[in-house]
C-alpha positions as CSV (number, residue, x, y, z in Angstrom):
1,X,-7.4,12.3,-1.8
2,X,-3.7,12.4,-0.9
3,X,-1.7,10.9,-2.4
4,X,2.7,10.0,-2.2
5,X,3.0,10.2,-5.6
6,X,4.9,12.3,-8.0
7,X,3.0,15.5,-9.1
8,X,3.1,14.1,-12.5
9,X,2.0,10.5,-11.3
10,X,-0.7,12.3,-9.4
11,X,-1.8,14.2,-12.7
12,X,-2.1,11.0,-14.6
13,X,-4.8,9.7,-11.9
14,X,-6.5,12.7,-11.7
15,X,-7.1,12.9,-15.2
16,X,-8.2,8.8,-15.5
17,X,-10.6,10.2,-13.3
18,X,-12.1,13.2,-14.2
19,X,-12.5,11.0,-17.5
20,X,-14.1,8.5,-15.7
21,X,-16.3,11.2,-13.8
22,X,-15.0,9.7,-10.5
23,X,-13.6,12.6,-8.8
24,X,-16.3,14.9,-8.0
25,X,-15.8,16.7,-4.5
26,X,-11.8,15.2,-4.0
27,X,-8.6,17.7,-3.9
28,X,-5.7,16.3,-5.1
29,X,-3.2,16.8,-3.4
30,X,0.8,15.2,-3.3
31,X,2.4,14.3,0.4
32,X,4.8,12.1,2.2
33,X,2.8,9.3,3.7
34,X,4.7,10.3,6.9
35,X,3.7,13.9,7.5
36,X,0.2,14.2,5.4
37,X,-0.9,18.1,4.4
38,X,-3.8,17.3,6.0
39,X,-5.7,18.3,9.1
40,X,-6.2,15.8,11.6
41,X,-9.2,13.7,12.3
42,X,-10.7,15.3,8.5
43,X,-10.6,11.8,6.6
44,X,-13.3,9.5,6.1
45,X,-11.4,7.0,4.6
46,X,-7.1,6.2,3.9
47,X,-6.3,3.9,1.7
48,X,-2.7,2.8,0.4
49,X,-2.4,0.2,-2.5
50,X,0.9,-1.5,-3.0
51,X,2.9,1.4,-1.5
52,X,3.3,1.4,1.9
53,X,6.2,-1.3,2.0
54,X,7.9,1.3,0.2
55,X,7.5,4.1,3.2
56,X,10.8,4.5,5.1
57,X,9.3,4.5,8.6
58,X,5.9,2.2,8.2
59,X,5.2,3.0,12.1
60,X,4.9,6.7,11.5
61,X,3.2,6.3,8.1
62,X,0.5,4.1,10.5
63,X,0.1,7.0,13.2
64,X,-0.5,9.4,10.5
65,X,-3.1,7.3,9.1
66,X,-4.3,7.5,12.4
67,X,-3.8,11.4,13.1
68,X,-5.8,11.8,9.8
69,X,-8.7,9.8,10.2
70,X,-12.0,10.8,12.1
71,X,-13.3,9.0,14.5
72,X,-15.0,6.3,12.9
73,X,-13.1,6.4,9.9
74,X,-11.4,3.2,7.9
75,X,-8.0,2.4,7.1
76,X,-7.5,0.3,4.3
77,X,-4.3,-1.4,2.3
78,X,-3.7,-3.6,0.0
79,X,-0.3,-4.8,0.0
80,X,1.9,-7.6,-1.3
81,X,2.2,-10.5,1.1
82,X,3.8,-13.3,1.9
83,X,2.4,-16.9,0.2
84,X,0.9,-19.2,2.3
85,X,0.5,-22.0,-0.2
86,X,3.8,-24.5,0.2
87,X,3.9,-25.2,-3.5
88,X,2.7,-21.7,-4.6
89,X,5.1,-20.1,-2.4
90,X,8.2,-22.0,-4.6
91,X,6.6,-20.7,-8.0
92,X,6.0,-17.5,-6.4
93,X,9.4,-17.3,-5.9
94,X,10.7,-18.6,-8.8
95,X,9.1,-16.1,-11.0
96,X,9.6,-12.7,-8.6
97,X,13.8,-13.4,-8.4
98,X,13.7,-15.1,-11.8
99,X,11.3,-14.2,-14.6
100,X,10.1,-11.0,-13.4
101,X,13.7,-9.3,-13.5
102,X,14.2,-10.8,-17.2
103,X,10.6,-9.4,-18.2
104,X,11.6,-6.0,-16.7
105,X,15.1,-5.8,-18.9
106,X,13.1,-6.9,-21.7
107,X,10.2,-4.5,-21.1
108,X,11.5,-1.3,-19.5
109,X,15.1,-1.9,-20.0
110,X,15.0,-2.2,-16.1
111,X,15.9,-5.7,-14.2
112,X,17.1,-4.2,-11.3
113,X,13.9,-2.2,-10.0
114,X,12.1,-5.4,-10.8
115,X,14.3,-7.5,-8.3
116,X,14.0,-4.4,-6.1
117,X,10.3,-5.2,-6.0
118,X,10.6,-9.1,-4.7
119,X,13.1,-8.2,-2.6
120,X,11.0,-5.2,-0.8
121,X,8.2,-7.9,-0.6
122,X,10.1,-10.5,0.9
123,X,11.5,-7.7,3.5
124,X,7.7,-6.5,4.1
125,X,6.6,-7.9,7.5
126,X,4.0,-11.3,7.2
127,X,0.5,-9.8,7.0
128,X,0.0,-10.8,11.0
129,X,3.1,-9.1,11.5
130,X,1.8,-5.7,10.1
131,X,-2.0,-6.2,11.1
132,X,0.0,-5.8,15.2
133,X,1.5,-2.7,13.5
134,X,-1.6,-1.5,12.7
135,X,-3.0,-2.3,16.2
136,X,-0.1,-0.6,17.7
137,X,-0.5,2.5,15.8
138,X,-3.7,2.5,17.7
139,X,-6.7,1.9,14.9
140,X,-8.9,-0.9,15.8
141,X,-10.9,-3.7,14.6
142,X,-8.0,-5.0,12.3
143,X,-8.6,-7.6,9.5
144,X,-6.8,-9.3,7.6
145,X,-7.6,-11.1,4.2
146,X,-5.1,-13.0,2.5
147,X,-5.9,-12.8,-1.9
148,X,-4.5,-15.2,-4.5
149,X,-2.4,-17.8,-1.9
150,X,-1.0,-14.7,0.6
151,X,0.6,-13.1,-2.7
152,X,-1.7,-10.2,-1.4
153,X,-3.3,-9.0,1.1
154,X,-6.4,-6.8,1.8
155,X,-5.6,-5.1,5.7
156,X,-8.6,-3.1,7.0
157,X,-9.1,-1.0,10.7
158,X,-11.1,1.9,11.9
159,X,-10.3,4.7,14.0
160,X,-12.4,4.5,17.3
């Protein structure tokens, strides 16, 4: 598994598994989404939850997904979204610029990486927007599938 984590962070999940006896045959090991310690075409499977919006050059984090991969091998990522749902979308945004800043002071002290968060969803790219980025960093077969009104959504491709 590699992870962009924090060694610490990385730690934490390691040890959640090894309690969970998930993590038999994985090295764990901590790298920039952008230039993986990895060998290429050596990964069955890459998958990215809720992170990749983060990555300062998404393109480059896609190709190495790519470089990484063997042939045959699946991407997969689960990021925030936009909402699709014209009512849903209003609530939606009502509680990420409102009540999610206010629970974050309240709860870590913290407003401001809690706004951080709606904003750096509302600047992620529309989930057909980064299903072409996908395409384009040449994996094929790319799905989409939208969870809970758009909020999320599941993004899935395979290295031919």
């Amino acid at each position: 598994t590699v992870c962009d984590l924090t060694p610490a962070m990385l730690a934490v999940g390691r040890d959640r598994g090894v309690d969970r006896g998930l993590v038999d045959g994985l090295d764990w090991v901590a790298g920039n989404a952008e230039m993986l310690p990895v060998a290429s075409s050596s990964v069955d499977v890459y998958t990215i939850a809720f992170g990749i919006r983060n990555v300062a050059d998404i393109p480059a984090a896609l190709a190495e997904a790519r470089r990484v991969l063997k042939p045959g091998g699946r991407f997969m990522c689960l990021e925030f979204s936009h909402v699709q749902a014209p009512v849903l979308d209003r609530l939606y945004d009502l509680y990420s610029f409102s009540i999610l800043p206010r629970i974050g002071q309240v709860v870590a002290r913290d407003a401001a990486s809690y706004r951080y968060l709606a904003e750096s969803i509302r600047r992620f790219p529309t989930a057909d927007r980064f299903a072409g980025m996908i395409a384009e960093a040449g994996l094929r077969q790319v799905k989409v599938r939208l969870l809970s009104g758009g909020i999320a959504a599941l993004h899935s491709a395979w290295k031919v």
